[in-house]
N, C-alpha and C positions, 0 to 999 in steps of 0.2 A: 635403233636401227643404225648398221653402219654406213658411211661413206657409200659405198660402192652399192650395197644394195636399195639406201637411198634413191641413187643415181640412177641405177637401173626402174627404179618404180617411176622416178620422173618421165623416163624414156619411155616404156611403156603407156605411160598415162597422153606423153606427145602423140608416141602412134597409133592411140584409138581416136585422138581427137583429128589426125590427119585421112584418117580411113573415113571418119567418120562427115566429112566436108561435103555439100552438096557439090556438084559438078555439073558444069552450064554447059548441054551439047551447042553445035554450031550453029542450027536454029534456033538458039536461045530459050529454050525450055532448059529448067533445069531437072535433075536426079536425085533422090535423096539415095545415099548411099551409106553401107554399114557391115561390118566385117567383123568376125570374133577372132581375136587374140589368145592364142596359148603360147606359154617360152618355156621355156627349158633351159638351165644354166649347170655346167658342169660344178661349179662349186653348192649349190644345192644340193644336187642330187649324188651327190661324189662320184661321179662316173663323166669317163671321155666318150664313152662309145655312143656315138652317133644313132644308132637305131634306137637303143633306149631313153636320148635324150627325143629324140622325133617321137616314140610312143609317151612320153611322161606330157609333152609339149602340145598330143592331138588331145589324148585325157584332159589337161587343162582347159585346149579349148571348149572343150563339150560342159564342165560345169561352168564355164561366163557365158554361154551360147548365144543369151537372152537377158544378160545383165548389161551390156554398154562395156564391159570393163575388160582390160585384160586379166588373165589370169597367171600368175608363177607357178610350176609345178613344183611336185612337194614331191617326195619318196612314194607315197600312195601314189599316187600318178603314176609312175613308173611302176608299179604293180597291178595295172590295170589291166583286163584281159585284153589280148588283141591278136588281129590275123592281119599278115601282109603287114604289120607294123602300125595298122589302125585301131581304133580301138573297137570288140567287136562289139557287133550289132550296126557299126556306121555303113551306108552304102556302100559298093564297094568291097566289102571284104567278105563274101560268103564262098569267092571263086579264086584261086589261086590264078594270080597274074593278069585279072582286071579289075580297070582302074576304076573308083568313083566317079 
């Protein structure tokens, strides 16, 4: 693995672990809290364009959904079916123009 994609997997691995932090409201109970991660990197997937780097990046999230982990998108990712730029079947994308 190179430098840079090293780097990036360390960063990744920061921000599940930062998402993933309990959080103590002001009455002092706390939350457990947890968030799925997808990324999308132009040099992966050899493309600038923003829409397919957001659809390669929602794909991802959906296979770590339930694994803790974030996930890299890959070129399959970005060949994933989607409406609205989601990917389909997600809330949200059965109607053009609302939101999840």
């Amino acid at each position: 693995m190179d430098l840079a994609a090293r780097r990036r997997q360390l960063r990744l691995e920061q921000l599940v672990r930062m998402l993933h932090t309990p959080v103590t409201l002001d009455d002092g109970r706390t939350v457990d809290v947890a968030a799925s991660i997808g990324a999308a990197t132009p040099d992966t997937l050899g493309t600038r364009d923003l829409p397919t780097l957001q659809r390669a990046a929602d794909a991802a999230l959906y296979d770590g959904k339930h694994s803790g982990r974030a996930v890299l998108a890959t070129a399959t990712h970005a060949t994933t079916p989607s409406i609205n730029g989601r990917r389909a079947g997600r809330p949200g994308t059965s109607v053009w123009g609302r939101a999840a």
